[in-house]
N, CA, C and O atoms as CSV, one atom per row, in Angstrom:
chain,resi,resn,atom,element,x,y,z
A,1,UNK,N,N,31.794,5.559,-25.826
A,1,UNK,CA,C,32.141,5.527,-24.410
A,1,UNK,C,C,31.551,4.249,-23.810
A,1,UNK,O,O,30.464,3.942,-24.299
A,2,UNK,N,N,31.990,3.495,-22.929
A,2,UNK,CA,C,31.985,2.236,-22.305
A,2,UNK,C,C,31.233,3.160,-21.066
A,2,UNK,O,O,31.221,4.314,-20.637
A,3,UNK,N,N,30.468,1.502,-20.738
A,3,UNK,CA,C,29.715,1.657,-19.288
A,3,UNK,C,C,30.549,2.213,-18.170
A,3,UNK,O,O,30.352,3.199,-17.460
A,4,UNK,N,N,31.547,1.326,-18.188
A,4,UNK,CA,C,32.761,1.917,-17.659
A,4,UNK,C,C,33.225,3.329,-16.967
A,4,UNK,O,O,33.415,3.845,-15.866
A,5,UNK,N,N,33.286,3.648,-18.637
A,5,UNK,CA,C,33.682,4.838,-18.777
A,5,UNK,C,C,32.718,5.806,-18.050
A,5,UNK,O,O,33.141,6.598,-17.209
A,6,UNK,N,N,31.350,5.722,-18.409
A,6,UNK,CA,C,30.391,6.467,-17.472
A,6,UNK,C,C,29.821,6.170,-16.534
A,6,UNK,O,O,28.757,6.777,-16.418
A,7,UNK,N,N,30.132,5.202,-15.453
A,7,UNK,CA,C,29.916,5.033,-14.824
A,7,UNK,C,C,30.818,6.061,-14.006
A,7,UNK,O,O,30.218,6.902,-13.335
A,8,UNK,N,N,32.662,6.063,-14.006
A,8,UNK,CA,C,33.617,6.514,-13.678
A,8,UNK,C,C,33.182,7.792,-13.912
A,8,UNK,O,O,32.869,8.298,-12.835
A,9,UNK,N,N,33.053,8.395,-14.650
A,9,UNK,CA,C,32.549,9.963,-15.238
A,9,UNK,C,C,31.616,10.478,-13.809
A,9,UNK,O,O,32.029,11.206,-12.906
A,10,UNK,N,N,30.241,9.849,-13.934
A,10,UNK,CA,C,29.391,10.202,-13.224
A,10,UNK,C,C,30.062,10.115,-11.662
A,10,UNK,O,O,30.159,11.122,-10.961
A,11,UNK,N,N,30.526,8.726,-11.205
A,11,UNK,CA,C,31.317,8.980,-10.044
A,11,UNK,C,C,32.240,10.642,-9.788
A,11,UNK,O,O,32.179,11.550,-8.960
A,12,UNK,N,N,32.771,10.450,-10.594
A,12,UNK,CA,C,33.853,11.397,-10.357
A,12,UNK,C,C,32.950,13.107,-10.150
A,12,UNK,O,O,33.049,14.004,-9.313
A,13,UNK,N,N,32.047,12.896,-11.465
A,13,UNK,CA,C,31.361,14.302,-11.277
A,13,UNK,C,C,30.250,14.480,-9.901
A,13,UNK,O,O,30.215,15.558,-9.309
A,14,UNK,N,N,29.602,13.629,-9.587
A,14,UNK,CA,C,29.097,13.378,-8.413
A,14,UNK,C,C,29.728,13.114,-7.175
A,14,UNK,O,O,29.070,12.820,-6.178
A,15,UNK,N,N,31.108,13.208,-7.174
A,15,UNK,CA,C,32.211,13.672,-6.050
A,15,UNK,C,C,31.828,11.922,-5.007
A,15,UNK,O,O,32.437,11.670,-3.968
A,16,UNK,N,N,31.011,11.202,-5.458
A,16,UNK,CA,C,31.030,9.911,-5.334
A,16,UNK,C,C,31.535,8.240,-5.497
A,16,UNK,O,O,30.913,7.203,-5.727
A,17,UNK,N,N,33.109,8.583,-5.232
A,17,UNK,CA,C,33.878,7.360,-5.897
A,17,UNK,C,C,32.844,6.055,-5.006
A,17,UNK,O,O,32.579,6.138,-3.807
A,18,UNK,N,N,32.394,4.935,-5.894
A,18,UNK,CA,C,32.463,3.531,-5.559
A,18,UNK,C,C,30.769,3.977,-5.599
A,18,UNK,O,O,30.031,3.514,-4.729
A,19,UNK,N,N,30.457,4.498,-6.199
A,19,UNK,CA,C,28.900,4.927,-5.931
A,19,UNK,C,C,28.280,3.698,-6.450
A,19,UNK,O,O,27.832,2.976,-5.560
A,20,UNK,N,N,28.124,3.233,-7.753
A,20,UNK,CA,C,28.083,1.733,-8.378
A,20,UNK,C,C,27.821,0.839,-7.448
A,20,UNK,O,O,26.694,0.514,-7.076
A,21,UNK,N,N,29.007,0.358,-6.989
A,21,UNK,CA,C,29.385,-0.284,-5.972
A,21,UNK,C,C,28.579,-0.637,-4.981
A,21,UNK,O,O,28.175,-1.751,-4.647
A,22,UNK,N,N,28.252,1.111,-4.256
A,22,UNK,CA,C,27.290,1.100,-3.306
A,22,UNK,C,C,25.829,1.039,-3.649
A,22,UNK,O,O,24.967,0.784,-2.808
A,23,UNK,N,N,25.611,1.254,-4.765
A,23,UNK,CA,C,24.195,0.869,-4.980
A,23,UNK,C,C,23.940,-0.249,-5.503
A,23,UNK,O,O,22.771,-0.422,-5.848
A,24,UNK,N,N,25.038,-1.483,-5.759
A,24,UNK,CA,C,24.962,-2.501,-6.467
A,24,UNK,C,C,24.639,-3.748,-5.182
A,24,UNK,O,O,23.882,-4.712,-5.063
A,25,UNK,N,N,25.859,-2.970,-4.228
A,25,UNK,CA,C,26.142,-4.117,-3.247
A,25,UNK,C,C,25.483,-3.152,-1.915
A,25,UNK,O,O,25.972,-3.410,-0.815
A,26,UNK,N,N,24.740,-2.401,-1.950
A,26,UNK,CA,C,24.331,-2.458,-0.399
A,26,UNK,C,C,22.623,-2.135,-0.466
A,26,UNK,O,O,21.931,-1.896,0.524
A,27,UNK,N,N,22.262,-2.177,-1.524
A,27,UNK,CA,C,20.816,-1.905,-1.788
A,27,UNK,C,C,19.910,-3.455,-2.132
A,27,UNK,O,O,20.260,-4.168,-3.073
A,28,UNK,N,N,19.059,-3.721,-1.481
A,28,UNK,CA,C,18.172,-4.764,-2.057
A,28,UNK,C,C,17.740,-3.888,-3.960
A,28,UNK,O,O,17.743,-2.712,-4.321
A,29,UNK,N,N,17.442,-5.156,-4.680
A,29,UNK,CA,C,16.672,-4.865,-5.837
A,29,UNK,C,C,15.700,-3.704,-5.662
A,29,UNK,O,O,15.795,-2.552,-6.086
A,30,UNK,N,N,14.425,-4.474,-4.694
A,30,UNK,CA,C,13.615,-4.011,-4.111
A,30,UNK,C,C,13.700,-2.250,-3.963
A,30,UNK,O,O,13.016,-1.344,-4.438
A,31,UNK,N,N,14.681,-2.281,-3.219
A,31,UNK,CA,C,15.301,-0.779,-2.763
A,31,UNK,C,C,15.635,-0.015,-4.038
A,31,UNK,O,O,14.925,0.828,-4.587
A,32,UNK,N,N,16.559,-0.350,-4.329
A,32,UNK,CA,C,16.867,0.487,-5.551
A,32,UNK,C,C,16.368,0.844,-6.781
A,32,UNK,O,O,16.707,1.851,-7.403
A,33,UNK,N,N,15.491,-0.050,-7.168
A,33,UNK,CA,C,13.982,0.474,-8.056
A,33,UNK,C,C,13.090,1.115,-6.948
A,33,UNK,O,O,12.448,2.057,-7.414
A,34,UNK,N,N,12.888,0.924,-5.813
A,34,UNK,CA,C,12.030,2.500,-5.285
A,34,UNK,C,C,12.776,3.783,-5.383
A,34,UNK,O,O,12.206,4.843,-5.642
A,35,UNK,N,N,14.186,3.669,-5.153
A,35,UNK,CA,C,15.109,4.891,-5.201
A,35,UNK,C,C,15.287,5.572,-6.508
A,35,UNK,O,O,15.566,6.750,-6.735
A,36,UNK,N,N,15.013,4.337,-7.522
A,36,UNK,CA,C,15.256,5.116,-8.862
A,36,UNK,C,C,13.951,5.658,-9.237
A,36,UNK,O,O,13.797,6.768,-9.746
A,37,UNK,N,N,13.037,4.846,-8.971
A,37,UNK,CA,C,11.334,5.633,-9.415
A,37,UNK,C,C,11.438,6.699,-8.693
A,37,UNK,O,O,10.661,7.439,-9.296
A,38,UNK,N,N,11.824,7.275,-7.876
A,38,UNK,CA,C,11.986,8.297,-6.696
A,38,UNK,C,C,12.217,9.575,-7.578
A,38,UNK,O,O,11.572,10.593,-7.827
A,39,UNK,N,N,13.596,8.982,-7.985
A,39,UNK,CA,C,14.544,10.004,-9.092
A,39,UNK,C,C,13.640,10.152,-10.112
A,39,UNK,O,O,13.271,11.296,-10.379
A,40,UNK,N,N,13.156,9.106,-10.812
A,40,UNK,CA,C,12.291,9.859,-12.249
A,40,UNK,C,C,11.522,10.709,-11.807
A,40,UNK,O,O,11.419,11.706,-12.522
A,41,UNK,N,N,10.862,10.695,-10.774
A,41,UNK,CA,C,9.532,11.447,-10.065
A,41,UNK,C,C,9.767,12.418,-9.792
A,41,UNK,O,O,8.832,13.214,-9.708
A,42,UNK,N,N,11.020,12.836,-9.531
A,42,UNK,CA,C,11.478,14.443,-9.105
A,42,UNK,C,C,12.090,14.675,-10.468
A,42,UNK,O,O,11.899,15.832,-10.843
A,43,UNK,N,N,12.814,13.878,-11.383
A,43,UNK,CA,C,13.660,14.687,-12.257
A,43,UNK,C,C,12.217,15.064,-13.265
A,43,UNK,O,O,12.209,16.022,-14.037
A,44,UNK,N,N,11.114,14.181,-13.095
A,44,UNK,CA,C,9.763,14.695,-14.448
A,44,UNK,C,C,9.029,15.761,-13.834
A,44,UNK,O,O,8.229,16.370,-14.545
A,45,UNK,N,N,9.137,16.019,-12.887
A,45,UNK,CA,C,8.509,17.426,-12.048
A,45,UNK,C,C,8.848,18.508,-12.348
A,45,UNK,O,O,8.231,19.564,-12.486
A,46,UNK,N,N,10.554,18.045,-12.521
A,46,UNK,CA,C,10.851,19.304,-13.089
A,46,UNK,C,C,11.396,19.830,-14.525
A,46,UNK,O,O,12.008,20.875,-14.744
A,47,UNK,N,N,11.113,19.096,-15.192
A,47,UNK,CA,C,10.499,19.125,-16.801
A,47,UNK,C,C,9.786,20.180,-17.334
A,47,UNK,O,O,8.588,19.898,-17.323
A,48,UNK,N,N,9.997,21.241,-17.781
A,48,UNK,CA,C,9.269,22.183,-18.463
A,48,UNK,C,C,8.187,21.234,-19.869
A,48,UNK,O,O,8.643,20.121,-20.133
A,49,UNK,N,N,6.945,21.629,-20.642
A,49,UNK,CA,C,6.525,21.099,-21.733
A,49,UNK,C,C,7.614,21.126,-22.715
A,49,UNK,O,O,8.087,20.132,-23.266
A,50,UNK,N,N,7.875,22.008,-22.841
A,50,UNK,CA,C,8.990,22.471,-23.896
A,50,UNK,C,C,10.193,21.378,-24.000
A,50,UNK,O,O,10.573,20.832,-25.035
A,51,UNK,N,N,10.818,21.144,-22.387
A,51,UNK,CA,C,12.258,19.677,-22.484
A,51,UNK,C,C,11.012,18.575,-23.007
A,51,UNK,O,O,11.254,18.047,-24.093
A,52,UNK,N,N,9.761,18.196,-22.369
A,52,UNK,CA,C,9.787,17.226,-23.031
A,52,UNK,C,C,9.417,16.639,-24.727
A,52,UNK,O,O,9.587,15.637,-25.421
A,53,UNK,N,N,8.864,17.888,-24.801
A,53,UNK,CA,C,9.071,17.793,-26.410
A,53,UNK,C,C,10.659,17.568,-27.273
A,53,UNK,O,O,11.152,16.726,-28.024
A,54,UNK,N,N,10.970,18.556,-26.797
A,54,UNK,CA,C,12.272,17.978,-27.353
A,54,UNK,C,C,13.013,17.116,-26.606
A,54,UNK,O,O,14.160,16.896,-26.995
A,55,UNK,N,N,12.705,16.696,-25.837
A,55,UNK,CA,C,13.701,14.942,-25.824
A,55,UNK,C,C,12.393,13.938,-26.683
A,55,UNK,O,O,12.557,12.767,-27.025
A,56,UNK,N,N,11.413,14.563,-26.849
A,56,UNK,CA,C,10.822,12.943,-27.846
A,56,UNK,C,C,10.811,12.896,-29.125
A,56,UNK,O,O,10.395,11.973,-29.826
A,57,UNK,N,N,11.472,14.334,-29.598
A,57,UNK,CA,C,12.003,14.730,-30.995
A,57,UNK,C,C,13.634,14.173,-31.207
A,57,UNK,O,O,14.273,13.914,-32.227
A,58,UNK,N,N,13.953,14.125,-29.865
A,58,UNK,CA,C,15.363,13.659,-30.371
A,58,UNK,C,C,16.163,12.158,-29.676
A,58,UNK,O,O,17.238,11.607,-29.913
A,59,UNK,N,N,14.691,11.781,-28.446
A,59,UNK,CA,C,15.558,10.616,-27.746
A,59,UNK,C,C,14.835,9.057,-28.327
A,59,UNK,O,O,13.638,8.774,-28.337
A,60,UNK,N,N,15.783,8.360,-28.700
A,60,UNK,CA,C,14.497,8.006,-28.862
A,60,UNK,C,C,13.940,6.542,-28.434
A,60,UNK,O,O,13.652,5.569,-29.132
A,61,UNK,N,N,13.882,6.791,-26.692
A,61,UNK,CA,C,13.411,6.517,-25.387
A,61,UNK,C,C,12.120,6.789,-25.602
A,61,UNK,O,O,11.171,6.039,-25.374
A,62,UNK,N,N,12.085,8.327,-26.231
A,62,UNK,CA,C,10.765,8.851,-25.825
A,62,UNK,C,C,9.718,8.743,-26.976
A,62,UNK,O,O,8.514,8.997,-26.957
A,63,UNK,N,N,10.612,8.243,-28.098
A,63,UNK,CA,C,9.281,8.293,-29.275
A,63,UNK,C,C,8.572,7.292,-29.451
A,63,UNK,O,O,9.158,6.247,-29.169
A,64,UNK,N,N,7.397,7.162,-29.855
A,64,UNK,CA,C,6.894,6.314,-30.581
A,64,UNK,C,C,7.667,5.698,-31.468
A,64,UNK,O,O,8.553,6.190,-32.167
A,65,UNK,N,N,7.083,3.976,-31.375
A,65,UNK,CA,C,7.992,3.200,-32.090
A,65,UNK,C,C,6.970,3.104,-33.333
A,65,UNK,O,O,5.832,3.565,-33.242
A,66,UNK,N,N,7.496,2.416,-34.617
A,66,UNK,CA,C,6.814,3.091,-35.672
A,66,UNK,C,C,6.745,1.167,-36.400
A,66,UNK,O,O,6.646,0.681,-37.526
A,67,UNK,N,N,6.858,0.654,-35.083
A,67,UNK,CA,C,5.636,-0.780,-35.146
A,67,UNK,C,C,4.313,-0.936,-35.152
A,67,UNK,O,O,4.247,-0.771,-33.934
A,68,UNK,N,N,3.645,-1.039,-35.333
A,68,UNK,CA,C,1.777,-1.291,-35.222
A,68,UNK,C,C,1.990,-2.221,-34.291
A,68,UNK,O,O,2.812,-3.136,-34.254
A,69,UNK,N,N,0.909,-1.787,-33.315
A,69,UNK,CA,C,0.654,-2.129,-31.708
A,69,UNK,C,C,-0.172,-3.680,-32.479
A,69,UNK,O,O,-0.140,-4.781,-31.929
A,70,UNK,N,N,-0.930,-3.375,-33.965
A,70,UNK,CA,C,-2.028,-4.945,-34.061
A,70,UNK,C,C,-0.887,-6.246,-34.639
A,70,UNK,O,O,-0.898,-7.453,-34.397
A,71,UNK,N,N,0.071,-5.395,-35.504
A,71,UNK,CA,C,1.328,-6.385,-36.161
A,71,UNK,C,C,2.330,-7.199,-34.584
A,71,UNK,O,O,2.761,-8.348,-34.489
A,72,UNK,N,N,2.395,-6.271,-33.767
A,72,UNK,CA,C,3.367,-6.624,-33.076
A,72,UNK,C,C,2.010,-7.891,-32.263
A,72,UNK,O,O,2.297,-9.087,-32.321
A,73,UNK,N,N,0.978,-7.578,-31.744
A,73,UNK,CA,C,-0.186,-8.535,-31.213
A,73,UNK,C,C,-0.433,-9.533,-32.447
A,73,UNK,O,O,-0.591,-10.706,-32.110
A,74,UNK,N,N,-0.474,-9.347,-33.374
A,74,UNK,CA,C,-0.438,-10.475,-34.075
A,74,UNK,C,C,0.337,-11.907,-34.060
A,74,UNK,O,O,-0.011,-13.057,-33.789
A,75,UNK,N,N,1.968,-11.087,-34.623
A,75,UNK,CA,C,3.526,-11.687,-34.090
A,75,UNK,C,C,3.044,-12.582,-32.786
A,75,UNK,O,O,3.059,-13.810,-32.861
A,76,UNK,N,N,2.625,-11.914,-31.614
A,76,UNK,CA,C,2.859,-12.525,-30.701
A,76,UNK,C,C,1.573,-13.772,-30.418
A,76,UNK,O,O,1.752,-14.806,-29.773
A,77,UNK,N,N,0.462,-13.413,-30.988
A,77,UNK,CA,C,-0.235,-14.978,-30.793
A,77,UNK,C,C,0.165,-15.815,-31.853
A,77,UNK,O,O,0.181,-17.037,-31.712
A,78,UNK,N,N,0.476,-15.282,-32.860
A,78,UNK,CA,C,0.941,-16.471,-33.637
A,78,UNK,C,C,2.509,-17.577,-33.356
A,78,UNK,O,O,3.094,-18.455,-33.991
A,79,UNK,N,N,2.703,-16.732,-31.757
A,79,UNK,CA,C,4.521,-16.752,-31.537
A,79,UNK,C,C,3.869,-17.969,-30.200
A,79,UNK,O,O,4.344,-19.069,-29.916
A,80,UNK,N,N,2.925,-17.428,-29.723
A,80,UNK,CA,C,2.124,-18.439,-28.631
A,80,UNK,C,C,1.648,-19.180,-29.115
A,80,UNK,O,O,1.972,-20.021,-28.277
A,81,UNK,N,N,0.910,-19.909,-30.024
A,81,UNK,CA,C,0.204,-20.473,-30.808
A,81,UNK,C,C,1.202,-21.650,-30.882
A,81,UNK,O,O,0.876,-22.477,-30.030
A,82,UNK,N,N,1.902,-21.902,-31.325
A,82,UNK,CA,C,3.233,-22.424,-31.780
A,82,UNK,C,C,4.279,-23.145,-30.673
A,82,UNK,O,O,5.100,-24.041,-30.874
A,83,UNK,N,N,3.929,-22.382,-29.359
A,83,UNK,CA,C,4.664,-23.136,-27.963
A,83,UNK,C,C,4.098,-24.698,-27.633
A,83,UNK,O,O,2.966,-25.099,-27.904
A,84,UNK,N,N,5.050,-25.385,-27.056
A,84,UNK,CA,C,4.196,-26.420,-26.529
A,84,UNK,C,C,3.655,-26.312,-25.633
A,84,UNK,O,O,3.991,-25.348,-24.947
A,85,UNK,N,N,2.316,-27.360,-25.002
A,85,UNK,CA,C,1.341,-27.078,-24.138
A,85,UNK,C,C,1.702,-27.390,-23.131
A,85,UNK,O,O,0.823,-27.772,-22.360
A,86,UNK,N,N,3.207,-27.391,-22.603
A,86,UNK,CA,C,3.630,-27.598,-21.228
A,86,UNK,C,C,4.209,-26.389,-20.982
A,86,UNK,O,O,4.773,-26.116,-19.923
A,87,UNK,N,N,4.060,-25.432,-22.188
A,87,UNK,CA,C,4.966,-24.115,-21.372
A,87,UNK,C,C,4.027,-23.132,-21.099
A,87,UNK,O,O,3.102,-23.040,-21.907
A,88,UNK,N,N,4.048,-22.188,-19.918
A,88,UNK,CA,C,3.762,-21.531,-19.383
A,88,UNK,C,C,3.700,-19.942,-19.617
A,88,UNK,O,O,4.690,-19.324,-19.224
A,89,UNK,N,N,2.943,-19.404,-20.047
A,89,UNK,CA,C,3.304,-17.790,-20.340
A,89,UNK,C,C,3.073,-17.202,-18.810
A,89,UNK,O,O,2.447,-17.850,-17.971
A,90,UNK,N,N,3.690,-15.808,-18.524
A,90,UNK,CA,C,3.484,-14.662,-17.748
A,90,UNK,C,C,3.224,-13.806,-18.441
A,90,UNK,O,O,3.148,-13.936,-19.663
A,91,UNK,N,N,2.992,-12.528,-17.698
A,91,UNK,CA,C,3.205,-11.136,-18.247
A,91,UNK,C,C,4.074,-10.586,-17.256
A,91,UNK,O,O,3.736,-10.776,-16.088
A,92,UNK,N,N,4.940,-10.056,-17.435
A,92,UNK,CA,C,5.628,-9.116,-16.559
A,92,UNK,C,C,5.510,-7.856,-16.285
A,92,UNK,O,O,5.927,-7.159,-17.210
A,93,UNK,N,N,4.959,-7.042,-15.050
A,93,UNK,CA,C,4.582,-5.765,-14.853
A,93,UNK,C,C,5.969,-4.662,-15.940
A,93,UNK,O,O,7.185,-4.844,-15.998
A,94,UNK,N,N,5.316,-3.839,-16.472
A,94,UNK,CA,C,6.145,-2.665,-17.311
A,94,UNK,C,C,7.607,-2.873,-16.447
A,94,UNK,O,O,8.606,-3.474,-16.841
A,95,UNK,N,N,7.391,-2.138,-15.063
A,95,UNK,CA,C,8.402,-1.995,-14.084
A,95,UNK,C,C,9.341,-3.248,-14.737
A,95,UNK,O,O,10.118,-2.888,-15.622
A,96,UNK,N,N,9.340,-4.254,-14.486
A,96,UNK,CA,C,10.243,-5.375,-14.523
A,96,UNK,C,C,10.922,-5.879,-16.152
A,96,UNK,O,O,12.009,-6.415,-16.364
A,97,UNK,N,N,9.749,-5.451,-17.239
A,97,UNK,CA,C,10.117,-5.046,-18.140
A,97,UNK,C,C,11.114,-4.201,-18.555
A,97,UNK,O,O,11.962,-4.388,-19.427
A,98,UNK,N,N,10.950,-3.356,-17.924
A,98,UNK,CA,C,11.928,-2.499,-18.718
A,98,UNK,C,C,13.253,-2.683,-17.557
A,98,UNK,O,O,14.292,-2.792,-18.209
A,99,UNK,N,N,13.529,-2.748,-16.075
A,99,UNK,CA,C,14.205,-2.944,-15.516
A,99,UNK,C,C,15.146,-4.555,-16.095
A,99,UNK,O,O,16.345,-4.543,-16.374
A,100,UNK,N,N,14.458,-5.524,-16.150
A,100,UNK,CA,C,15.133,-6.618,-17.109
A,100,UNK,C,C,15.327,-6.566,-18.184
A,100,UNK,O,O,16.485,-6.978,-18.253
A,101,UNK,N,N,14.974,-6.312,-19.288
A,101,UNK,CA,C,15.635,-6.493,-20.469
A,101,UNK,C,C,15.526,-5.288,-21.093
A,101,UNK,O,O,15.525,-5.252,-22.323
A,102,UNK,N,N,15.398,-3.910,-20.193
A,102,UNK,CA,C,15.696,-2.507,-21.258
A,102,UNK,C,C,15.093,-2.398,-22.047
A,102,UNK,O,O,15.653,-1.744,-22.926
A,103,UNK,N,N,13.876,-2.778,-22.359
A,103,UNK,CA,C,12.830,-2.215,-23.228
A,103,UNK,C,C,12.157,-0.914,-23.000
A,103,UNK,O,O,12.166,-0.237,-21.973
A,104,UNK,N,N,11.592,-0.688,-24.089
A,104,UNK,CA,C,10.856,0.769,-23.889
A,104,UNK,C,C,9.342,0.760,-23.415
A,104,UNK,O,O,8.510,1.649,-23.595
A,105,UNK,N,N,9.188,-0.415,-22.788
A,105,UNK,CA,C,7.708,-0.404,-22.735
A,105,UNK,C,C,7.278,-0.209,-21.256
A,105,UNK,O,O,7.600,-0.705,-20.177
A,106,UNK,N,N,6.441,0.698,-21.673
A,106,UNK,CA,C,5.945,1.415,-20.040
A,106,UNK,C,C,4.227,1.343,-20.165
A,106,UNK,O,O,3.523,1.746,-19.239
């Protein structure tokens, strides 16, 4: 199924045509990551122990990645090490992380 496709789905089942739309084009960034942290915050409230076990048995959003936290820190100074001394590193807060490039890291 295409983004598309569920995007249209969810519209339709949420009795919300152009919903996309409206949260694409009438929301600051700003806004709409408070609106969506909003949503995780009520939809994890109401989470029994039990759903979240099984979504980290079966999503796998929720599992542990089965990288070593020292291999992947390794990778990465040896990945810095190697830049030239005119470039600049950041860190980017989790939030922006995972909102930009869909990573799992929280």
């Amino acid at each position: 199924m295409t983004n598309s496709k569920i995007i249209e789905r969810i519209e339709r089942e949420l009795g919300v045509p152009g919903l996309l739309n409206l949260l694409a084009e009438q929301l600051s960034l700003t806004d709409l990551q408070s609106l969506l942290l909003e949503v995780y915050r009520q939809q994890a409230q109401q989470q029994k122990p039990s759903q979240v076990l099984a979504a980290h048995e079966r999503d796998r959003f929720t599992r542990p990645t089965e990288l070593s936290p020292l291999r992947l820190l390794e990778w990465e100074r040896a990945a810095l090490a190697e830049l030239p001394p005119e470039f600049q590193t950041i860190l980017l807060s989790p939030v922006c992380l995972r909102h930009k490039f869909g990573t799992g890291f929280v």
